[in-house]
N, C-alpha and C positions, 0 to 999 in steps of 0.2 A: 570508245574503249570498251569491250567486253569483260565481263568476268575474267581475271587474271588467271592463268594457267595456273597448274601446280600438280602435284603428286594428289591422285582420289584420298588415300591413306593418311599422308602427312600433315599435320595442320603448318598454315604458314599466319604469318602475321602482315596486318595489311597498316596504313596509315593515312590519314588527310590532312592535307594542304591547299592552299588556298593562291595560288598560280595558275594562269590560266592555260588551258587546253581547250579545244573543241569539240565539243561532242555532240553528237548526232539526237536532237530531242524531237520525243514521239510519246503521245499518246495511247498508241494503238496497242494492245496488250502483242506483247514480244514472248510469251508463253515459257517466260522463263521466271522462275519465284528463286528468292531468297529469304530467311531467315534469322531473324535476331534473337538474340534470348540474354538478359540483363536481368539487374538485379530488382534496382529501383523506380519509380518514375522518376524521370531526368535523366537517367543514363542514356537513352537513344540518343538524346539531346545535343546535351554535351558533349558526349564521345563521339558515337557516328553518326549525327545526325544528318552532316552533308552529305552522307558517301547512301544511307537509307534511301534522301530528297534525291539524291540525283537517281537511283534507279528506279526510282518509282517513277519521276518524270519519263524516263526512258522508254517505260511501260511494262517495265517488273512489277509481278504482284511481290508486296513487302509486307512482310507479317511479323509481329514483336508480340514474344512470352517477355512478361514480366514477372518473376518470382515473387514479390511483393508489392505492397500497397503504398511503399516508405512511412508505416507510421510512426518511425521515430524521430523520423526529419523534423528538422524546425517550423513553424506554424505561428501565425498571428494570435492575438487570443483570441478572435471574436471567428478562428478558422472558416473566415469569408461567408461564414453562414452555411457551413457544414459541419453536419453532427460529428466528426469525427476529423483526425489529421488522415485516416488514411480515402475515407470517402471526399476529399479536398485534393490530395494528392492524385487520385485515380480520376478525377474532372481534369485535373492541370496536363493530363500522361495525355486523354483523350483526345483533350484540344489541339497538340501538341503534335499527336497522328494523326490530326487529321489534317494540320499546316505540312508536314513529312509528305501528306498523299498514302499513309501505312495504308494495305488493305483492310487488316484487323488486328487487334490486342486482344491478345488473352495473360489470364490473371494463373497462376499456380496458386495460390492464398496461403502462400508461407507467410510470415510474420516479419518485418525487419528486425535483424538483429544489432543492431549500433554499430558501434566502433566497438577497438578490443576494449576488453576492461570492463564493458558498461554491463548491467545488469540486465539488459535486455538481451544479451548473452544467450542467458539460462529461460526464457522465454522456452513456456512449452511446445507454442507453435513456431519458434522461431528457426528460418532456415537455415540455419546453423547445426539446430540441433536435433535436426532430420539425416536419416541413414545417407548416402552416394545413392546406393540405387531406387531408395524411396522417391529425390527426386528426381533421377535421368529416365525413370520411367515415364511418367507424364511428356514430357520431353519427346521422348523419342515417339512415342504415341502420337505424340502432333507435326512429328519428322517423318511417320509415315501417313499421316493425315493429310496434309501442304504438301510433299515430297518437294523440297527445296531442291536445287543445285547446289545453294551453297550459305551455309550456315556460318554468322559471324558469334562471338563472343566474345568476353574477357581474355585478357593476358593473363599468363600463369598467375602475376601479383593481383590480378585486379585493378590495373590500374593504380589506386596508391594503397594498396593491402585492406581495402576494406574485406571482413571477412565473408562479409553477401558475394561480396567480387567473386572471391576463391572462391567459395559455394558452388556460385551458378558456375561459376568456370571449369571443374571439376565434373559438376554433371553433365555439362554438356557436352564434355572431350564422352565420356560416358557413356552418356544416348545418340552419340553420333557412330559408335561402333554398335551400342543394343541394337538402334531401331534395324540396320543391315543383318541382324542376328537373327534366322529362321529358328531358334531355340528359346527367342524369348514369345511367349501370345501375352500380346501386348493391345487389347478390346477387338481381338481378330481380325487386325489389318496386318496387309500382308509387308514383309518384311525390304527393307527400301534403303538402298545406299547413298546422301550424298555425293555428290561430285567432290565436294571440297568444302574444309574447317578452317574459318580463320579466326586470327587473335585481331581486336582492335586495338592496337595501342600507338606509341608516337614516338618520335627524334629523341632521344636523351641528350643530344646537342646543346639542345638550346636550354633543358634544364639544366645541366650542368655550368651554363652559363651563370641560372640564375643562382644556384649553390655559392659561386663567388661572388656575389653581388650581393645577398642580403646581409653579410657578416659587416660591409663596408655602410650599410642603413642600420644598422643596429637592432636586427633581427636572426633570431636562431635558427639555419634551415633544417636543423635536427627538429625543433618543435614549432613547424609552418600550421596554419588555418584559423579556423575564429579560436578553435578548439585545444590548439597547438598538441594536436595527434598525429601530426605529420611529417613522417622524416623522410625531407625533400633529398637532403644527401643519401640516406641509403636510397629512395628511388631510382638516382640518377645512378647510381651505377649499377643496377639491374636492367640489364641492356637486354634487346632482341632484336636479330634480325630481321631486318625489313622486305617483304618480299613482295610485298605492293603498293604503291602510293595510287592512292586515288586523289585527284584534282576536282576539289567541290567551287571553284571559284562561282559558277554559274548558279551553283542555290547555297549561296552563303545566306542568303537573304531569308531564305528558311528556314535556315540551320538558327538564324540569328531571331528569326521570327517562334520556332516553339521551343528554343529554349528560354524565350522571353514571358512564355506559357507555363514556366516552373517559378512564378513571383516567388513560393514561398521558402 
């Protein structure tokens, strides 16, 4: 299966499943790159990890911007013997692409901003509270650096509204029209259009399932996670169209292996 068709301009939204299909796996580099750009470390992971692993095995070169360092994620106290939660998180991202096969990770050095509410909000370096074009500039800088075909990111929501989500999802709807823009000079690379922008996100099917099922265990999907910041019902009915399913059956095992690289 190749890169999914679609409108150059349009972005569409893609998903993985775990069904099998057969695909054609090679090493040989196939001279076509694609593009990630997230928020945190663990987002490749969890979200595309399998759809990343399988084109890399293919012999796509795969490249992941990560906006941040996640330092506000949760952490051990002894942060496994690093000075820091986000030089902990940036070891866990590393090993993680390197089970994926990513070609390379690069860092933007925004700051995590939490969840809503939290005070890391107001975070002076916090992504959040950086302009649109302060970051789809960098962005698109490294969209005509790599020149992908095809660049994935967040869903309009982020996934479940974190507001790194929207962030990064926002700039990079953003730097996917700048970097083609002859009117931005942008470290004097010359200006470079994507093939195609996708959203990763997934079924609301089966969420919706679970929206009636937790009321019946004696849990609120209005206030889901450790954190109960999560409202699984409004997610589930933020719906998008599905415009590609990708079939990771054959590197679920990697998908399962470096998100097993996010312990913390």
């Amino acid at each position: 299966m190749g890169h999914p068709s679609g409108n150059r301009r349009g972005a569409k939204t893609m998903k993985e499943n775990s069904r099998m299909t057969n695909f054609p796996s090679s090493s040989k580099p196939s001279g076509r790159r694609l593009l990630a750009v997230f928020a945190h470390p663990d987002d490749e992971s969890f979200g595309p990890g399998g759809t990343l692993a399988l084109y890399a095995r293919r012999g796509d070169e795969v490249h992941l911007i990560c906006a941040t360092r996640g330092e506000v994620g949760e952490a051990p106290p002894d942060l496994n013997g690093f000075a820091s939660v986000g030089e902990m998180r940036e070891d866990e991202l590393r090993r993680a692409a390197s089970v994926l096969g990513l070609k390379a990770v690069r860092f933007l050095g925004y700051r995590d901003s939490g969840m809503p509410g939290s005070p890391d909000n107001h975070h002076p370096q916090a992504l959040t509270a950086a302009s649109l074009n302060e970051v789809a500039q960098p962005v698109a800088g490294y969209i005509r650096e790599i020149r992908p075909q095809v660049v994935i990111t967040f869903d309009p929501i982020g996934g479940y509204r974190h507001p790194d989500h929207i962030a990064i999802h926002r700039a990079t709807v953003e730097a996917f029209r700048m970097a083609g823009d002859p009117s931005w000079d942008i470290n004097s690379l010359p200006p470079y259009s994507p093939q195609k922008l996708y959203y990763s996100t997934f079924s609301r099917r089966f969420l919706r399932g679970i929206v009636r099922l937790l009321p019946l265990l004696g849990q609120d999907p209005h206030r889901f996670g450790k954190n109960k910041d999560i409202d699984l019902a409004s997610l589930a009915e933020s719906d998008f169209p599905i415009h590609a399913t990708i079939s990771i059956r054959e590197v679920m095992r990697l998908k399962e292996q470096a998100s097993a690289c996010h312990a913390s």
